[in-house]
N, CA, C and O of each residue as an XYZ file, in Angstrom:
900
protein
N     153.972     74.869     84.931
C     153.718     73.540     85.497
C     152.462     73.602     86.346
O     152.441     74.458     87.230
N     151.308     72.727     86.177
C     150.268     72.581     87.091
C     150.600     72.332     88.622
O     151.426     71.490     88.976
N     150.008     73.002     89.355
C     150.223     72.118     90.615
C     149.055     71.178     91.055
O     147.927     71.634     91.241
N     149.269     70.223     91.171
C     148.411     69.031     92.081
C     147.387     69.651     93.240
O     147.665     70.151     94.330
N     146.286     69.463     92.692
C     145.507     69.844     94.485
C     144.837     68.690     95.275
O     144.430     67.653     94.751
N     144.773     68.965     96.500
C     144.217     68.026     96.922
C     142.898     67.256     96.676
O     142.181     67.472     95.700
N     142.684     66.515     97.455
C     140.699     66.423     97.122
C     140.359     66.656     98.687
O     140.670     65.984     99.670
N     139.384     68.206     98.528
C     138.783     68.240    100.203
C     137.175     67.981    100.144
O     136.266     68.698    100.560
N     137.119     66.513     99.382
C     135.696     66.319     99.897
C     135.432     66.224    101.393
O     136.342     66.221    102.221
N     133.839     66.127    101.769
C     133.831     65.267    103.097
C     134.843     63.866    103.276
O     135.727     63.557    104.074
N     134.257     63.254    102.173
C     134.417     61.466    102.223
C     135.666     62.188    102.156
O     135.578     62.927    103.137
N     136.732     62.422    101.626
C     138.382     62.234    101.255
C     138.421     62.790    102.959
O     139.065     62.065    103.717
N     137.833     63.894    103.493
C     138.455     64.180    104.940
C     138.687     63.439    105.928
O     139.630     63.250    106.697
N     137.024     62.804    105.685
C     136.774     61.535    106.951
C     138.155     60.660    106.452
O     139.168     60.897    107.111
N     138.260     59.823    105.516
C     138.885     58.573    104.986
C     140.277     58.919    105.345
O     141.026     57.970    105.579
N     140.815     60.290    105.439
C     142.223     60.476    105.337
C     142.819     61.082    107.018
O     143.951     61.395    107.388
N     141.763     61.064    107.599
C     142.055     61.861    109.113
C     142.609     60.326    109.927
O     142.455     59.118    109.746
N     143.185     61.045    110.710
C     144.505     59.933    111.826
C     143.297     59.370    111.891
O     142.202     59.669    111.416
N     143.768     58.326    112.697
C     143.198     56.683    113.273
C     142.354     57.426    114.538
O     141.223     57.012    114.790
N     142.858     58.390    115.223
C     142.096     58.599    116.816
C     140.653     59.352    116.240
O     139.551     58.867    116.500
N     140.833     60.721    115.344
C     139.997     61.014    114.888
C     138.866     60.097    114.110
O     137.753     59.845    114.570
N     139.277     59.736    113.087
C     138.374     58.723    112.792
C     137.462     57.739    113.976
O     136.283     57.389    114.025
N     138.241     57.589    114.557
C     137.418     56.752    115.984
C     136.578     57.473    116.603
O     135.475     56.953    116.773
N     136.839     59.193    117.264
C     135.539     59.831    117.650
C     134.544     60.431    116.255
O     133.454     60.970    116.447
N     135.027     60.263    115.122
C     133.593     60.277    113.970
C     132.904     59.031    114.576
O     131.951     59.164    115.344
N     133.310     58.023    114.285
C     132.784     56.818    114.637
C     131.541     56.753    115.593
O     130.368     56.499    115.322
N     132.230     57.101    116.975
C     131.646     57.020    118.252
C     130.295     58.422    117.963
O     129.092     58.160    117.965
N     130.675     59.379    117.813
C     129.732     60.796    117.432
C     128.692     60.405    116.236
O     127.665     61.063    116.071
N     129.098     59.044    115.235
C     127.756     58.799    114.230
C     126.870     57.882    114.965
O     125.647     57.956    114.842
N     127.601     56.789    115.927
C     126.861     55.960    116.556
C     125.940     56.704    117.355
O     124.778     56.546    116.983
N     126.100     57.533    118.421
C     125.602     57.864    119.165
C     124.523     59.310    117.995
O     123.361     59.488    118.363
N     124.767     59.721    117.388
C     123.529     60.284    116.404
C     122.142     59.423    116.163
O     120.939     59.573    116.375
N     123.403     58.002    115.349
C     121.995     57.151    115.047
C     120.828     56.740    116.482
O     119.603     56.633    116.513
N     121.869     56.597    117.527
C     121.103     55.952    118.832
C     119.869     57.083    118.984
O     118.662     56.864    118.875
N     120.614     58.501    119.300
C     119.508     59.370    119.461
C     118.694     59.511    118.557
O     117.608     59.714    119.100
N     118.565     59.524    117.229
C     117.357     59.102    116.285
C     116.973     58.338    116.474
O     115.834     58.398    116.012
N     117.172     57.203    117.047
C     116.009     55.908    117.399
C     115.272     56.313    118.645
O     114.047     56.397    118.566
N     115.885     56.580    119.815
C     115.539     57.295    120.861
C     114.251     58.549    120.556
O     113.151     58.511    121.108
N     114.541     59.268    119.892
C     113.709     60.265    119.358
C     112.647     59.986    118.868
O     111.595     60.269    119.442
N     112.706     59.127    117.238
C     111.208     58.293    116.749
C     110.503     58.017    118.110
O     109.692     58.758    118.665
N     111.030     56.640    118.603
C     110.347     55.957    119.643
C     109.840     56.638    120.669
O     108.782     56.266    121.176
N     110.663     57.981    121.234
C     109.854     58.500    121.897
C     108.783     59.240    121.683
O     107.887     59.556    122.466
N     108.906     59.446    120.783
C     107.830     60.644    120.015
C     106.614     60.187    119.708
O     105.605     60.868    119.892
N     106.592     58.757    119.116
C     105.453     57.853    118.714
C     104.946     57.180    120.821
O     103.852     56.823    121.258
N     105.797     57.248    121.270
C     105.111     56.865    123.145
C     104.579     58.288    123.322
O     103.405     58.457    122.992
N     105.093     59.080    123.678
C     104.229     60.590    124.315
C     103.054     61.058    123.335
O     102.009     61.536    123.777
N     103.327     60.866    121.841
C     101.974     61.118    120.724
C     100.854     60.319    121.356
O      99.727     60.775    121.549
N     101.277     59.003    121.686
C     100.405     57.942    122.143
C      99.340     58.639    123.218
O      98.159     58.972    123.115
N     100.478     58.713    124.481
C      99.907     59.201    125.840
C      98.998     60.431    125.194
O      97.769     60.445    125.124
N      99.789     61.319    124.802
C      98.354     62.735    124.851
C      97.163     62.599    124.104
O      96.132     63.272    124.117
N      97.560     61.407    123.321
C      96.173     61.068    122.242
C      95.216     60.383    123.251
O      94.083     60.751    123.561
N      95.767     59.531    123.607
C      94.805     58.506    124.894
C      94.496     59.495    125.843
O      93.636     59.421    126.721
N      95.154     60.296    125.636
C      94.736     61.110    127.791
C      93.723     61.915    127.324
O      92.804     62.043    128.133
N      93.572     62.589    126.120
C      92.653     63.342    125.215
C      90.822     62.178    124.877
O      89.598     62.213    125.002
N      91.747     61.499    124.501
C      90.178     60.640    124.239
C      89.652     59.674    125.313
O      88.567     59.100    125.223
N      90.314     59.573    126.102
C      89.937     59.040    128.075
C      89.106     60.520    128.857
O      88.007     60.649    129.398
N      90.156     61.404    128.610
C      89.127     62.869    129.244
C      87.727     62.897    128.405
O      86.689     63.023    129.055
N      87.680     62.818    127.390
C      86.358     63.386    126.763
C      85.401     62.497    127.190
O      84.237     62.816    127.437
N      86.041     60.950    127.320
C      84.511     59.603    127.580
C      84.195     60.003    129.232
O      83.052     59.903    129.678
N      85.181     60.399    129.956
C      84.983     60.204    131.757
C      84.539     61.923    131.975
O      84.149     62.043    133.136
N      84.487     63.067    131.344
C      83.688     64.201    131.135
C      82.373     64.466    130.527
O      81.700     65.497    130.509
N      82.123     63.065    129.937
C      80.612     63.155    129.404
C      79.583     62.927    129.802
O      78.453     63.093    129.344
N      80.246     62.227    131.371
C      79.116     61.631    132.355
C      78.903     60.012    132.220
O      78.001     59.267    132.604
N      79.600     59.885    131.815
C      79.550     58.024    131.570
C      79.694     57.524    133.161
O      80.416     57.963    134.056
N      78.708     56.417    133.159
C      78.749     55.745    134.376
C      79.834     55.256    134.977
O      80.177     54.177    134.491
N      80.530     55.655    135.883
C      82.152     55.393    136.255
C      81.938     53.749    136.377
O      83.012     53.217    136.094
N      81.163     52.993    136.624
C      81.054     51.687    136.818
C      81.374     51.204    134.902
O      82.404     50.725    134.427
N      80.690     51.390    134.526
C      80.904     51.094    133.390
C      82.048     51.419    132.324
O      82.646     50.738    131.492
N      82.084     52.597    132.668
C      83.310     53.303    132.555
C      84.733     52.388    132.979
O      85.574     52.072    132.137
N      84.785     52.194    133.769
C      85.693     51.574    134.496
C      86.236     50.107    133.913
O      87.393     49.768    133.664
N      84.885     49.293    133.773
C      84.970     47.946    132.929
C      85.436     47.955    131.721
O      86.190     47.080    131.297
N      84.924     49.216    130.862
C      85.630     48.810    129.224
C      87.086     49.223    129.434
O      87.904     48.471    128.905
N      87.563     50.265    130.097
C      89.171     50.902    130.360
C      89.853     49.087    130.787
O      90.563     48.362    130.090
N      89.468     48.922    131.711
C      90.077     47.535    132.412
C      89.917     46.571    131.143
O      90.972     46.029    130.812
N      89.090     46.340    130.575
C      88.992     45.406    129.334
C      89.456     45.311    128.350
O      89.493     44.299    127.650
N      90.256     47.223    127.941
C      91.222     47.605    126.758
C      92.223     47.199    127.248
O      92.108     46.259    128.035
N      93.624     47.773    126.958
C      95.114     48.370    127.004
C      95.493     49.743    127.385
O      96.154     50.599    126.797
N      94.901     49.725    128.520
C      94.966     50.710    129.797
C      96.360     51.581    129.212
O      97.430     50.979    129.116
N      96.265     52.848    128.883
C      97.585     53.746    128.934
C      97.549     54.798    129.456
O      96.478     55.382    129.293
N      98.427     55.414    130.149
C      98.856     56.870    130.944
C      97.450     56.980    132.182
O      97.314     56.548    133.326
N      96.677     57.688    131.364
C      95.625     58.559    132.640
C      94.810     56.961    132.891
O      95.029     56.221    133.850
N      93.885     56.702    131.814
C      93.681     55.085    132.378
C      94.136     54.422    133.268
O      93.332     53.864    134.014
N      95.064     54.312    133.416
C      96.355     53.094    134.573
C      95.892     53.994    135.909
O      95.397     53.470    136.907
N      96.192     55.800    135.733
C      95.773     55.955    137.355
C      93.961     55.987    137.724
O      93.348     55.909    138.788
N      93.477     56.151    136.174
C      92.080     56.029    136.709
C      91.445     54.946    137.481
O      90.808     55.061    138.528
N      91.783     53.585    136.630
C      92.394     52.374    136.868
C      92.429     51.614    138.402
O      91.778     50.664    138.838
N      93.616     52.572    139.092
C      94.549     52.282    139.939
C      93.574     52.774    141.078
O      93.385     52.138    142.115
N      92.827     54.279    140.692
C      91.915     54.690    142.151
C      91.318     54.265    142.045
O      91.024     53.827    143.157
N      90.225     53.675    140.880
C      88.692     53.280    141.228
C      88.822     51.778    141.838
O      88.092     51.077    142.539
N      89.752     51.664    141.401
C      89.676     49.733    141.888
C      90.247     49.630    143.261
O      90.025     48.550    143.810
N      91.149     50.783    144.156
C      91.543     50.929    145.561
C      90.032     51.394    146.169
O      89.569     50.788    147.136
N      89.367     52.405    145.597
C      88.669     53.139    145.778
C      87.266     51.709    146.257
O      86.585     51.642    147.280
N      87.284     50.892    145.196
C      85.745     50.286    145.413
C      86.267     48.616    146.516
O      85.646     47.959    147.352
N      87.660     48.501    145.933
C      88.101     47.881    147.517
C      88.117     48.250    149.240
O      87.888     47.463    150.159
N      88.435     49.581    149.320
C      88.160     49.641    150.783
C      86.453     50.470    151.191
O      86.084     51.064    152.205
N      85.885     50.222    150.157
C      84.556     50.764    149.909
C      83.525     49.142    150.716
O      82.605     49.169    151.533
N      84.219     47.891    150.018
C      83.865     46.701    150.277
C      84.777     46.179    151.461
O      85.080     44.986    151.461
N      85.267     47.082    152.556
C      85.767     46.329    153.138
C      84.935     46.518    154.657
O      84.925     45.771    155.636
N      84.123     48.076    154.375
C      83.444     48.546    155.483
C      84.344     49.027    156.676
O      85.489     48.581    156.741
N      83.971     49.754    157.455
C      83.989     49.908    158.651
C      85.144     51.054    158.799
O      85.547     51.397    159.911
N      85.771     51.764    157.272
C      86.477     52.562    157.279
C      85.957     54.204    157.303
O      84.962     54.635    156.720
N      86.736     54.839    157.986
C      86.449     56.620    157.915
C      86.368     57.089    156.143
O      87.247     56.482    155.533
N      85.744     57.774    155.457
C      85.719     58.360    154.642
C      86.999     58.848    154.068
O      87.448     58.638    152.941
N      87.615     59.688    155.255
C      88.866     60.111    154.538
C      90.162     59.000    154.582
O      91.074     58.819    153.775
N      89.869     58.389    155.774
C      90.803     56.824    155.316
C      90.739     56.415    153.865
O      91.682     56.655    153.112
N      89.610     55.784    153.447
C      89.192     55.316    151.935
C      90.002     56.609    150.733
O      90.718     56.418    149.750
N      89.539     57.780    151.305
C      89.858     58.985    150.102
C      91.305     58.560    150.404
O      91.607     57.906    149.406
N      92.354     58.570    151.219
C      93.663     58.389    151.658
C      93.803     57.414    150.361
O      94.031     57.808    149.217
N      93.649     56.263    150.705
C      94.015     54.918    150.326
C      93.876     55.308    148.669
O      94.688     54.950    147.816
N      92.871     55.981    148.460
C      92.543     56.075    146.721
C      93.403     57.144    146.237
O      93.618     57.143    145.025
N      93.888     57.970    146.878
C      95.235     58.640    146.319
C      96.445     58.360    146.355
O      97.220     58.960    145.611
N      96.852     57.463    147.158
C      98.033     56.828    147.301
C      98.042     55.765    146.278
O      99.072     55.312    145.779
N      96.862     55.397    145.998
C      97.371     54.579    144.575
C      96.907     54.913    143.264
O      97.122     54.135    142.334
N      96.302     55.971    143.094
C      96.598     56.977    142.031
C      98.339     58.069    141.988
O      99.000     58.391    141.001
N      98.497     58.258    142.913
C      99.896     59.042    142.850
C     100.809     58.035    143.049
O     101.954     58.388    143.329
N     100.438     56.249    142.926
C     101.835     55.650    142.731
C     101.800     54.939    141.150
O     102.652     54.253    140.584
N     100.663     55.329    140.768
C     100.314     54.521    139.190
C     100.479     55.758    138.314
O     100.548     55.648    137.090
N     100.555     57.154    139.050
C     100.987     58.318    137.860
C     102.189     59.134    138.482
O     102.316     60.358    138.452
N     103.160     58.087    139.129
C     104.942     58.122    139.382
C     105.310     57.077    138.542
O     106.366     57.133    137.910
N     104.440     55.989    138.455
C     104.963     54.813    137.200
C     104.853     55.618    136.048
O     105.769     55.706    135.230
N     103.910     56.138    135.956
C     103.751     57.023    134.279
C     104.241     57.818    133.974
O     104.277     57.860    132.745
N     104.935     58.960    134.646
C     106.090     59.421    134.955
C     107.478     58.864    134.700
O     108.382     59.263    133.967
N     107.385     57.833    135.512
C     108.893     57.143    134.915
C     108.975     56.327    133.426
O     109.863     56.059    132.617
N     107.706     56.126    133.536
C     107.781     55.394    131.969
C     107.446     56.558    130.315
O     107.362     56.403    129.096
N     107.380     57.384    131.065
C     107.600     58.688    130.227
C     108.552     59.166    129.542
O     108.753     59.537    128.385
N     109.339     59.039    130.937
C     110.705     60.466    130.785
C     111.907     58.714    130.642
O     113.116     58.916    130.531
N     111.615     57.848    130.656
C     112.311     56.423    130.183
C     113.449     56.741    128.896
O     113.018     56.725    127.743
N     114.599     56.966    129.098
C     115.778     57.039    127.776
C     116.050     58.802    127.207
O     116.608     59.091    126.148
N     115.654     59.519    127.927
C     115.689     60.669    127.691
C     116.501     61.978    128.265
O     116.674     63.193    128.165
N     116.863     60.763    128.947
C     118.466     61.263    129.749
C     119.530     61.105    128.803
O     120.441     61.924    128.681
N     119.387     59.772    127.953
C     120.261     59.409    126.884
C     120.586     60.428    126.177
O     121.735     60.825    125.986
N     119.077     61.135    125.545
C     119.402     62.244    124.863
C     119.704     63.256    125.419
O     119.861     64.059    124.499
N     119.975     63.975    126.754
C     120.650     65.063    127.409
C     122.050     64.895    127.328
O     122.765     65.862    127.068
N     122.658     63.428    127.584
C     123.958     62.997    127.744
C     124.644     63.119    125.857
O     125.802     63.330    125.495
N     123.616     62.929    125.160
C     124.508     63.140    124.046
C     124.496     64.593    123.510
O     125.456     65.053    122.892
N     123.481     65.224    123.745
C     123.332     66.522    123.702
C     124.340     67.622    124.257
O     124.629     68.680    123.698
N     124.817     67.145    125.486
C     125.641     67.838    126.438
C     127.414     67.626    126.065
O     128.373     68.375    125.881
N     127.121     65.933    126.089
C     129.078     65.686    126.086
C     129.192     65.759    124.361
O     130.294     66.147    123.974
N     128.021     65.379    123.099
C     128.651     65.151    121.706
C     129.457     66.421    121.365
O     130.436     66.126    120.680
N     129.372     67.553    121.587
C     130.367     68.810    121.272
C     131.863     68.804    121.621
O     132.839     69.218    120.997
N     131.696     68.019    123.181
C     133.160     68.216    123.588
C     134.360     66.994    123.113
O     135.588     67.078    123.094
N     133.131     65.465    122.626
C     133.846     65.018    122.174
C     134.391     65.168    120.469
O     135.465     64.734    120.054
N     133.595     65.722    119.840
C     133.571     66.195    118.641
C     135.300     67.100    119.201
O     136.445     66.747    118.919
N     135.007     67.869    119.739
C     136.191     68.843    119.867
C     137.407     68.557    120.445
O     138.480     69.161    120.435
N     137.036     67.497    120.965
C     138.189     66.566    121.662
C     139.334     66.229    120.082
O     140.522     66.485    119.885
N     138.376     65.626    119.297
C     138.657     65.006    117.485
C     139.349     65.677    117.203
O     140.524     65.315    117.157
N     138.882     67.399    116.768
C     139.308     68.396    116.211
C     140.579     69.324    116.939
O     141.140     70.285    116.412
N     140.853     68.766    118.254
C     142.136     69.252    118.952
C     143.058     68.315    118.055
O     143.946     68.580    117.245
N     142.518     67.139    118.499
C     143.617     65.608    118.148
C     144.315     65.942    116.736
O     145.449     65.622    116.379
N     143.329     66.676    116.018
C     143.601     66.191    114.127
C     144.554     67.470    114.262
O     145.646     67.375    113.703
N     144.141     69.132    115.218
C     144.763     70.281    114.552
C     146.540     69.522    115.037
O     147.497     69.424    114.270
N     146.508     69.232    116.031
C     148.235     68.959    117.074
C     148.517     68.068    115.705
O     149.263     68.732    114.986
N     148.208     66.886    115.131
C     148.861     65.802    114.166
C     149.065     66.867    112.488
O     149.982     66.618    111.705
N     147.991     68.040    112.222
C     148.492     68.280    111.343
C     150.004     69.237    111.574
O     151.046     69.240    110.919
N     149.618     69.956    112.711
C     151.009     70.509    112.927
C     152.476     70.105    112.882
O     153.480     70.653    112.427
N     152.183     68.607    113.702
C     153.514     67.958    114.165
C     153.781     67.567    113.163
O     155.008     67.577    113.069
N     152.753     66.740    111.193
C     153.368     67.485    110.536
C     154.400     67.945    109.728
O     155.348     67.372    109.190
N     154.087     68.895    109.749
C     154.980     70.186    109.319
C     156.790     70.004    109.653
O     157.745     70.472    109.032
N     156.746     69.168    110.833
C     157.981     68.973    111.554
C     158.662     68.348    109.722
O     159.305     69.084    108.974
N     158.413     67.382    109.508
C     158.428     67.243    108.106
C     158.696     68.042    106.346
O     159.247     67.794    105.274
N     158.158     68.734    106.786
C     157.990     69.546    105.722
C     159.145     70.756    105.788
O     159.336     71.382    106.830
N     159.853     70.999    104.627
C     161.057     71.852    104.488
C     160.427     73.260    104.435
O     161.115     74.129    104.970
N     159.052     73.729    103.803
C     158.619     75.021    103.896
C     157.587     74.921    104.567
O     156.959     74.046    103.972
N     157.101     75.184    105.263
C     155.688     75.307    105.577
C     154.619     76.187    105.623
O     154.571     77.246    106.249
N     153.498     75.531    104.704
C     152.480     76.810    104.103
C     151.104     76.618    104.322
O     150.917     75.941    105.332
N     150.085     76.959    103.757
C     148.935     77.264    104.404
C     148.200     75.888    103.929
O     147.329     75.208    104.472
N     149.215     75.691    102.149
C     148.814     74.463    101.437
C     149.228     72.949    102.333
O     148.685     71.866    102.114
N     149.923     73.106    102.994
C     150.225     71.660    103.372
C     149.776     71.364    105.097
O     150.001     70.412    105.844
N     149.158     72.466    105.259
C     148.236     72.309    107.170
C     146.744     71.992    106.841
O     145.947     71.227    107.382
N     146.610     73.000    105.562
C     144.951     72.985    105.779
C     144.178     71.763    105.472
O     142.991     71.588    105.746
N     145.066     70.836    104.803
C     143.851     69.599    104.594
C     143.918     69.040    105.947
O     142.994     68.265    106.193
N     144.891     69.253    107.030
C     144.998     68.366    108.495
C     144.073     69.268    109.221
O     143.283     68.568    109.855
N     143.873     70.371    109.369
C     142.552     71.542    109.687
C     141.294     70.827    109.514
O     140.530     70.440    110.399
N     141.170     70.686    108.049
C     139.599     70.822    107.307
C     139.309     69.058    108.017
O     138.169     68.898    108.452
N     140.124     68.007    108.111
C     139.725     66.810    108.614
C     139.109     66.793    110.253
O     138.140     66.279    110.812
N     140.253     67.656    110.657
C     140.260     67.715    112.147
C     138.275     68.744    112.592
O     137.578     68.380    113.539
N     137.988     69.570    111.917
C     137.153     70.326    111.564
C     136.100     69.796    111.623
O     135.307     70.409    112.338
N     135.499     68.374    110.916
C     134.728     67.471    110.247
C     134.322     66.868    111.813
O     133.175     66.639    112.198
N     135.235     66.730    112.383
C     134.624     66.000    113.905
C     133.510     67.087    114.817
O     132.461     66.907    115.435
N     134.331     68.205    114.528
C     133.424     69.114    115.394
C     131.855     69.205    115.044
O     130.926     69.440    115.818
N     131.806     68.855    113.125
C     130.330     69.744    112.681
C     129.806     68.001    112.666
O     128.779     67.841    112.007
N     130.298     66.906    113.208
C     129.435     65.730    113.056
C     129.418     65.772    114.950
O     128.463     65.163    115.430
N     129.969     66.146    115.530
C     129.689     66.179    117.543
C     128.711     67.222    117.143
O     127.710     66.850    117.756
N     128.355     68.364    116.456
C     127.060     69.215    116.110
C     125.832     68.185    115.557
O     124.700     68.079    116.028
N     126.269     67.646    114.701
C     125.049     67.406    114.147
C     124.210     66.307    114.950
O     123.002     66.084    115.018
N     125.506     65.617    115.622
C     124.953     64.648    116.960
C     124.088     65.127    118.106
O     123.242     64.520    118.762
N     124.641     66.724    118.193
C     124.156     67.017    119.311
C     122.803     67.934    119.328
O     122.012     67.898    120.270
N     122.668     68.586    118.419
C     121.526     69.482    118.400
C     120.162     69.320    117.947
O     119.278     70.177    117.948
N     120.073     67.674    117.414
C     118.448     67.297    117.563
C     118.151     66.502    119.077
O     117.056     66.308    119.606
N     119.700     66.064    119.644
C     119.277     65.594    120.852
C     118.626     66.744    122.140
O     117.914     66.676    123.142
N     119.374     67.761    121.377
C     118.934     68.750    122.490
C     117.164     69.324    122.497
O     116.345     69.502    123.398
N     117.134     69.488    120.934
C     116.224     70.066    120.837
C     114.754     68.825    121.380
O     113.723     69.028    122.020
N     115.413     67.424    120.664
C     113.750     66.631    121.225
C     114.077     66.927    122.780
O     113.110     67.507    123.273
N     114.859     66.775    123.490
C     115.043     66.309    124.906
C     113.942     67.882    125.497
O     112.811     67.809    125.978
N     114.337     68.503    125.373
C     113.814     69.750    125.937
C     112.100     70.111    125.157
O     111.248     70.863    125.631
N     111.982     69.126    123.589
C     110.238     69.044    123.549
C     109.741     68.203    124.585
O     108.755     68.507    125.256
N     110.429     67.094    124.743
C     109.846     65.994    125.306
C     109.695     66.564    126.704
O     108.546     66.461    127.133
N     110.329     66.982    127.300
C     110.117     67.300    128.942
C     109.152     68.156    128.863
O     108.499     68.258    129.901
N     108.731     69.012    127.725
C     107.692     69.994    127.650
C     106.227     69.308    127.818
O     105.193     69.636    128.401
N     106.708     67.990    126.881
C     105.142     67.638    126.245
C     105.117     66.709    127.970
O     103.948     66.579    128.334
N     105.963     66.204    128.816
C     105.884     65.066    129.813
C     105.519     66.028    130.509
O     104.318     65.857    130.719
N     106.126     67.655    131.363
C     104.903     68.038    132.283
C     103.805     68.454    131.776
O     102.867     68.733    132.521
N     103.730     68.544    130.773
C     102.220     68.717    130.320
C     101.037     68.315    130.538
O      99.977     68.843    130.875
N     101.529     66.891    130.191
C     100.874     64.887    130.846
C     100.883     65.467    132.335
O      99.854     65.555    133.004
N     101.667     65.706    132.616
C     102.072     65.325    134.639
C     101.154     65.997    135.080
O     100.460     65.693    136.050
N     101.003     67.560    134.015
C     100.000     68.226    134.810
C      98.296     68.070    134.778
O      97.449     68.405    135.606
N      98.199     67.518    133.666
C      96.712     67.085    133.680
C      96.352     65.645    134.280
O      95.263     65.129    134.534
N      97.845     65.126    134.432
C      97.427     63.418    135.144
C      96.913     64.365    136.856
O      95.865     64.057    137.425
N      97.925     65.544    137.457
C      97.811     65.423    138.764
C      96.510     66.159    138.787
O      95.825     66.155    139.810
N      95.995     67.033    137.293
C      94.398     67.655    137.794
C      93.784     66.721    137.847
O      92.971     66.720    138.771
N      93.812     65.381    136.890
C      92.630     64.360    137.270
C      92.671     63.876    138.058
O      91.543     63.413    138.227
N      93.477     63.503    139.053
C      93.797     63.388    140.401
C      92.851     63.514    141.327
O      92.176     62.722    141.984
N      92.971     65.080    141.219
C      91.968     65.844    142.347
C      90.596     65.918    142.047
O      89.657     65.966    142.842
N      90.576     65.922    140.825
C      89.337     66.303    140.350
C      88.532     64.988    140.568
O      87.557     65.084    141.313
N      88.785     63.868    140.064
C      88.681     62.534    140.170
C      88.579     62.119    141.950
O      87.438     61.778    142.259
N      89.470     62.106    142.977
C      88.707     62.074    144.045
C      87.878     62.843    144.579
O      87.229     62.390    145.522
N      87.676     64.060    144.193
C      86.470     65.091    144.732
C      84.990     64.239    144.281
O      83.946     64.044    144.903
N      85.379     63.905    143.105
C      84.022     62.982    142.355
C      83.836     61.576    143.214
O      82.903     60.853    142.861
N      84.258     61.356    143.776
C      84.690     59.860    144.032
C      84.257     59.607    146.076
O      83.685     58.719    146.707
N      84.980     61.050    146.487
C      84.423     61.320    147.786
C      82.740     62.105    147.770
O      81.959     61.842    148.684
N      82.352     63.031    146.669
C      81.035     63.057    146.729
C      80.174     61.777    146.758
O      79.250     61.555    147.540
N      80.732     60.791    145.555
C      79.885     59.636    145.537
C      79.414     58.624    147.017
O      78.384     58.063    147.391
N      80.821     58.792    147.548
C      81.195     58.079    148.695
C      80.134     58.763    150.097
O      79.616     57.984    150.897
N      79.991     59.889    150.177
C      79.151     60.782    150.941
C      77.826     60.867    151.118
O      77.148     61.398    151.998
N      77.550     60.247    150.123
C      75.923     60.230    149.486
C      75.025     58.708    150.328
O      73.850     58.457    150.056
């Protein structure tokens, strides 16, 4: 006599696992797809920033007239290093026109609003990328949360069953199982962009805070003269 086997596809696992399990697949695909959107989008914003901060350094290193300089940046769609270049020269040529200030007053005033226009860039950086730490961190445990839920229901089960064998647990195993490697698959591109992205953001942070300095040293020579 043949015996009957089961079907242990994926699809037959997902489709046939309890109601609770099925609900953290659910919650563990949603939150996958979120972090793939999260991911694109961020990836295409920080590509942005280092491309702009790259081709802003090369025009304001070539010796271009900061006056002029200054007008076409203000006339584009100002991004990342722009906004604080931006932010000092225009504090910078305001208390320049206001007279009667100390030198290092003026230098004061022009770093305080360069280091508050590259804390905005900063925050608009690292913007949703907590999202991806949070799914990175908890998608395993809820995945495993699934795979407790499914092993206890295939057991209890058995309560049922007059013999009990390896044939009539393991399809409640292999379902319960399926939660853990989809809380994986949720979790390990979140981890991996989250930890590029903070790479590629101090990266930015650190060449926004050299232009910083470098940028008022230029700015207090001019001022000196």
């Amino acid at each position: 006599m043949e015996v009957g086997t089961q079907d242990m596809s994926i699809l037959s696992l997902i489709t046939e696992a309890s109601t609770v399990v099925q609900v953290v697949m659910a919650i563990l695909v949603l939150v996958s797809l979120l972090s793939w959107w999260r991911i694109f989008s961020k990836h295409f914003t920080i590509s942005k920033a280092k491309k702009r901060t790259e081709e802003f350094e090369d025009r304001f290193w070539s010796g271009s007239d900061l006056n002029a300089l200054y007008e076409q940046v203000r006339r584009g769609t100002p991004n990342g290093i722009e906004r604080i270049f931006i932010a000092g020269f225009s504090e910078f040529l305001k208390l320049r026109q206001k007279g009667g200030m100390e030198l290092s007053d003026t230098m004061e005033g022009t770093r305080r609003a360069m280091r508050a226009a590259y804390q905005r860039e900063l925050d608009y950086l690292d913007k949703h990328t907590s999202f991806l730490a949070s799914a990175g961190s908890v998608s395993p445990y809820v995945g495993l949360f699934g795979t407790v839920w499914g092993i206890m229901h295939a057991f209890r089960g058995l309560a049922n069953v007059g013999q009990a064998t390896l044939a009539n647990v393991a399809p409640g195993i292999a379902e319960a199982l399926v939660a853990t490697a989809i809380g994986l698959f949720a979790a390990i591109p979140a981890v991996v962009a989250y930890n590029s992205f903070a790479h590629d953001v101090d990266q930015l942070a650190s060449r926004f805070d050299s232009f910083i300095e470098e940028f008022s040293n230029i700015l207090q020579r001019q001022a000196a003269r």
